[in-house]
matplotlib code that plots the C-alpha trace (Angstrom):
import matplotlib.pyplot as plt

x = [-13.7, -10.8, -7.3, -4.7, -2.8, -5.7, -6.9, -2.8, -3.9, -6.6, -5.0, -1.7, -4.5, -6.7, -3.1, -2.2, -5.4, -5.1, -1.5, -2.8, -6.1, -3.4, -1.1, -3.9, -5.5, -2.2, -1.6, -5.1, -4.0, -0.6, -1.8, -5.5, -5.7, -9.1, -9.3, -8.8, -8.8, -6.4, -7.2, -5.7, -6.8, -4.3, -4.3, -2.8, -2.1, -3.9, -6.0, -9.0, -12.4, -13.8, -11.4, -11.8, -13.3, -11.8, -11.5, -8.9, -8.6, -5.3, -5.0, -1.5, 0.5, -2.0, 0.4, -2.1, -4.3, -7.7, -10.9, -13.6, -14.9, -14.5, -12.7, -16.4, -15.1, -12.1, -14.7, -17.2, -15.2, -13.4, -17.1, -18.1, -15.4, -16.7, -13.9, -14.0, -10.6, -9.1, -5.2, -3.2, 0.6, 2.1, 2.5, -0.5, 1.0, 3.8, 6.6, 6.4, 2.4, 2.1, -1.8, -3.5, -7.2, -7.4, -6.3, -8.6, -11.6, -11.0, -10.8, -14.0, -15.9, -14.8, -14.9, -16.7, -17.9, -15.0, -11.9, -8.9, -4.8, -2.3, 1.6, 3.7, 5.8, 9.0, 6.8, 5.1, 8.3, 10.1, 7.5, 8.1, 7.4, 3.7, 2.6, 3.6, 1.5, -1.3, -1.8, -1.7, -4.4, -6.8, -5.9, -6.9, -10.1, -11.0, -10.5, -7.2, -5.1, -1.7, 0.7, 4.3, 5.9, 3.2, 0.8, -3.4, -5.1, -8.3, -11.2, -13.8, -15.7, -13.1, -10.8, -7.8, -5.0, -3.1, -1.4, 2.1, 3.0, 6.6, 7.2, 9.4, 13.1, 12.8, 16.2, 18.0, 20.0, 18.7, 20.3, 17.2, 17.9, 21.6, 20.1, 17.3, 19.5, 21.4, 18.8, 15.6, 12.7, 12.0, 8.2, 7.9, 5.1, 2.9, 3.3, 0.6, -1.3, -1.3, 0.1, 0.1, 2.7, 2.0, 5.5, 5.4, 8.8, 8.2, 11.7, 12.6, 11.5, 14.7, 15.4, 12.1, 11.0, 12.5, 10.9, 8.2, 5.4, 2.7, 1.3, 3.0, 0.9, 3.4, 3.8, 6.2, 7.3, 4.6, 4.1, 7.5, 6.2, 6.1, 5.0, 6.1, 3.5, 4.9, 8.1, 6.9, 7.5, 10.5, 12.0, 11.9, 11.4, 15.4, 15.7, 16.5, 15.6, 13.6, 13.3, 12.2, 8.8, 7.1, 3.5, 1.6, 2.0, 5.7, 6.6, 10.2, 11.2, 7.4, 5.9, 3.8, 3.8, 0.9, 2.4, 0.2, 0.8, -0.4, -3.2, -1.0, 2.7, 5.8, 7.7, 7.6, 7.0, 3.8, 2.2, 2.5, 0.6, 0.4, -3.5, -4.2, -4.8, -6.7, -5.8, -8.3, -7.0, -9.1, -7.7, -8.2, -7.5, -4.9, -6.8, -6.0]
y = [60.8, 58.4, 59.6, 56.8, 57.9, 57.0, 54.5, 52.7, 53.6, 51.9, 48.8, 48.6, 49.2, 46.2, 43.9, 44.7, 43.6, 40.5, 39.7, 40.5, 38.0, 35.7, 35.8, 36.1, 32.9, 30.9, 32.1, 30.8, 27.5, 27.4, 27.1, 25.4, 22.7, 21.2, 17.3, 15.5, 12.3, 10.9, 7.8, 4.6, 1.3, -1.4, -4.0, -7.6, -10.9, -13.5, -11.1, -13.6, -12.4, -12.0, -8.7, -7.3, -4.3, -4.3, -0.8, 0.3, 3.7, 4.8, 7.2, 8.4, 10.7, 12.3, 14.2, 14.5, 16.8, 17.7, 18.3, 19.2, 18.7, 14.4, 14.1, 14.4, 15.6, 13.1, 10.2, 11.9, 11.6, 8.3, 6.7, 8.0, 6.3, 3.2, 1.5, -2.4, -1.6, 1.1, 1.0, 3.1, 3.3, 5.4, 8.5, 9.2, 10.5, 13.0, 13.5, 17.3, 17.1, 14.3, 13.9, 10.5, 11.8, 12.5, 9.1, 7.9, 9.7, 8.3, 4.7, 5.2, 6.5, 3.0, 0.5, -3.0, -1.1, -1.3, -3.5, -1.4, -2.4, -0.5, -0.3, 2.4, 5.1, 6.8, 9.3, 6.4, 4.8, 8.0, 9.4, 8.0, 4.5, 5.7, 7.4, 4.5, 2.1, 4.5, 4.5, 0.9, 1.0, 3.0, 0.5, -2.7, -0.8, -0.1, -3.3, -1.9, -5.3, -4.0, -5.8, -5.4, -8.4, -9.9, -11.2, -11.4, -13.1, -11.1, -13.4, -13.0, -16.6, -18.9, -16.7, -15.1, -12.9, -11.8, -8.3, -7.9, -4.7, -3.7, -1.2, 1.7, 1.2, 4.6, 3.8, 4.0, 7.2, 8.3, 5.8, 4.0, 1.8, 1.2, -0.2, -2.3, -3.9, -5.4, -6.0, -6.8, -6.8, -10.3, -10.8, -12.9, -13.2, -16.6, -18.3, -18.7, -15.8, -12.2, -9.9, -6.4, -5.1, -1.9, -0.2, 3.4, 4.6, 5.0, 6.1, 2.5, 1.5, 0.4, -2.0, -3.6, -3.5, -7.1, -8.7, -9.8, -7.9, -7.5, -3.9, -1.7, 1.7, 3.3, 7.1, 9.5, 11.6, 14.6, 14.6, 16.6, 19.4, 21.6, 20.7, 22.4, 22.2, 19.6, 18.8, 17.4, 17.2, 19.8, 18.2, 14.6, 14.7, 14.2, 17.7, 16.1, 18.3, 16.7, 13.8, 10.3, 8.5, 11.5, 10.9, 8.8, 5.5, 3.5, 0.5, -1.2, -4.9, -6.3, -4.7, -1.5, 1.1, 3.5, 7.1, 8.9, 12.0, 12.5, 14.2, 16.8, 18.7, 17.8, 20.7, 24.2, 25.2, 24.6, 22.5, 24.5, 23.2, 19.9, 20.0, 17.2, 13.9, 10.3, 7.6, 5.4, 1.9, -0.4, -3.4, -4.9, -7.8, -8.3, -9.6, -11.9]
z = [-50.0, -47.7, -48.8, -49.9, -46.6, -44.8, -46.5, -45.7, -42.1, -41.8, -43.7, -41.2, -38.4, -39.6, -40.0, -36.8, -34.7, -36.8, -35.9, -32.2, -32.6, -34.1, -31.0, -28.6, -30.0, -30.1, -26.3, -25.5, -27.4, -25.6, -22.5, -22.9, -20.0, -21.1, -20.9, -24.2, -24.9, -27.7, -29.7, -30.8, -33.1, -32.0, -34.5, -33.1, -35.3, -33.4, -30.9, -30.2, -31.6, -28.7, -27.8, -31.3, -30.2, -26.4, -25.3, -22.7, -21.1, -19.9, -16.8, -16.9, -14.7, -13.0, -10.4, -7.4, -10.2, -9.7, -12.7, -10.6, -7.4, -6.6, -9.9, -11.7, -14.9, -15.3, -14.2, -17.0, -19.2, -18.9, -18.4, -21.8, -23.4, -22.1, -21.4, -20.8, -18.1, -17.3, -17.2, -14.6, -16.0, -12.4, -11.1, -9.4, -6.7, -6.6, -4.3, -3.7, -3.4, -1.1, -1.4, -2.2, -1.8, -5.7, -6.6, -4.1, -5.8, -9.1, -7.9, -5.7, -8.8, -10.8, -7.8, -8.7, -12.0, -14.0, -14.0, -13.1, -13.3, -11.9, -11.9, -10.0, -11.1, -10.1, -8.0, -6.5, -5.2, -4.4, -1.9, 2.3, 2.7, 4.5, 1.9, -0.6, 1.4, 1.3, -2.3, -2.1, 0.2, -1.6, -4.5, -2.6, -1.2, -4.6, -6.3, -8.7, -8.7, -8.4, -11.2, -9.5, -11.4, -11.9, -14.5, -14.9, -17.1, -19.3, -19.9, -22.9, -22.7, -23.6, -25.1, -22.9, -23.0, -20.4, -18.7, -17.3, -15.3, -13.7, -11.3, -12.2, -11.6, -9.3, -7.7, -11.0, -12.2, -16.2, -18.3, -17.8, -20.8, -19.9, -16.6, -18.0, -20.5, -17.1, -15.2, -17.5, -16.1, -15.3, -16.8, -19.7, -22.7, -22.4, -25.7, -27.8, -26.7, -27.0, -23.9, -23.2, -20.4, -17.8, -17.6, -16.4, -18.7, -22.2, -22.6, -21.7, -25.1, -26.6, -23.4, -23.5, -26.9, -28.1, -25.1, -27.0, -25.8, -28.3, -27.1, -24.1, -22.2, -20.8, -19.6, -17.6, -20.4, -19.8, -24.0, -23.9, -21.1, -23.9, -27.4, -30.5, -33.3, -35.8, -33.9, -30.7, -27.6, -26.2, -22.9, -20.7, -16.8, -16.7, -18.9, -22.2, -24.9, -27.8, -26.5, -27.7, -26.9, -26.0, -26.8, -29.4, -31.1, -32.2, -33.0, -33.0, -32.6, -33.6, -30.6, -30.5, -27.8, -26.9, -24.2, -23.3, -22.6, -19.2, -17.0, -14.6, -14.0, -11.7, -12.9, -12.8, -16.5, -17.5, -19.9, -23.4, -26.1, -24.0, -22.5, -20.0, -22.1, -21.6, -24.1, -25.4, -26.6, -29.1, -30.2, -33.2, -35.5, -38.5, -41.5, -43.4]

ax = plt.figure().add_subplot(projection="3d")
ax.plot(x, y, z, "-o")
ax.set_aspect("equal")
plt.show()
């Protein structure tokens, strides 16, 4: 027969290699850096019928990261999602890193498959004045039109919308918004017809948000670096802690925005509870 002492033993025994399993599995979690990919349905009043359905896959922030050998798993992945463009919102580069060759893989994989769009981020801009014009390069080779101020229509038949992009405004200091609301960014909806904008800052929301865009991908805020189960995400790139616009969908002044939360690391502290992420965009109708 046990004895009640050892019976208590065994019990406090048993509770402890849960508590370990518990911790071992949320260490595991923590620190997981498998590819995900995070979804969105985007519904727009007036979105023509033929882009009901239209599916856009984001490539954020990919820091000169690698997933596998020629970017094979990232391209895997993004051509399952099936994605009628792909959407590059800056930071592909990075300015410690230096190393355009992973950027260059990805295009290669897409080039004269799938329509790709581009704008540049604050790593972009920040790296020498070479290495800037080598990422553009590898863009033109591949086919990515390049939106610095500019604006491109998307064709479906007879229907049309169109896509603005910005570069980053690298130069500034962190009151991003305090800078934007001086200087705006000089691209302007067309009337009548639904627009979508490429702007690498998500934490430039509040600038840019009554400008009259209908949907804006934007990045940069690394999901918070670390992510805190039902509070989000910790700290910005400028070390704010619990920032804004970390990841995810928001809305304000009648336009949406979609940040993702990017695919690699500029920091030293690891991505906690943050894997690696792809967005996948489908827009939609409002009925009636």
């Amino acid at each position: 027969m046990v004895s009640a002492a050892k019976k208590r033993r065994r019990k406090r025994a048993l509770i402890s290699l849960l508590i370990l399993a518990i911790l071992a599995a949320l260490v595991v979690c923590a620190f997981w850096q498998g590819l995900t990919v995070s979804r969105y349905e985007i519904a727009i009043s007036g979105l023509p019928e033929s882009f009901r359905g239209f599916r856009i896959v984001q490539v954020a922030d990919l820091h000169c990261a690698r997933f596998g050998d020629e970017q094979e798993l990232l391209c895997e992945k993004i051509r399952d999602l099936n994605p009628d463009i792909i959407v590059i919102t800056g930071d592909m580069t990075d300015q410690t890193i230096l190393d355009p060759e992973p950027t260059r893989e990805l295009c290669e994989a897409f080039s004269g498959e799938i329509s790709m769009y581009a704008v540049l981020g604050n790593h972009d801009l920040w790296i020498a004045k070479s290495d800037v014009r080598a990422l553009l390069d590898i863009y033109e080779a591949c086919g990515v039109t390049v939106l610095r101020g500019d604006t491109v229509p998307l064709t479906i038949g007879t229907d049309t919308i169109y896509l603005h992009g910005e570069d980053d405004p690298a130069h500034w200091g962190n009151d991003t918004v305090g800078f934007l609301k001086e200087n705006p960014i000089g691209l302007s909806p067309v009337d009548g017809s639904v627009n979508l904008l490429l702007y690498h800052r998500a934490n430039a929301f509040p600038a840019i948000s009554d400008a009259g865009f209908d949907l804006i991908i934007a990045g940069h805020m690394h999901g918070g670096q670390v992510r805190i189960p039902l509070v989000g995400g910790l700290v910005s790139p400028t070390r704010e802690f619990f920032p804004d616009y970390t990841a995810g969908l928001y809305q304000e002044n009648g336009t949406q925005m979609v940040v993702g939360r990017g695919l690699g690391n500029a920091v030293s502290v690891p991505r906690i509870f943050n894997a690696p992420e792809l967005v996948l965009i489908t827009l939609q109708g409002v009925s009636k």
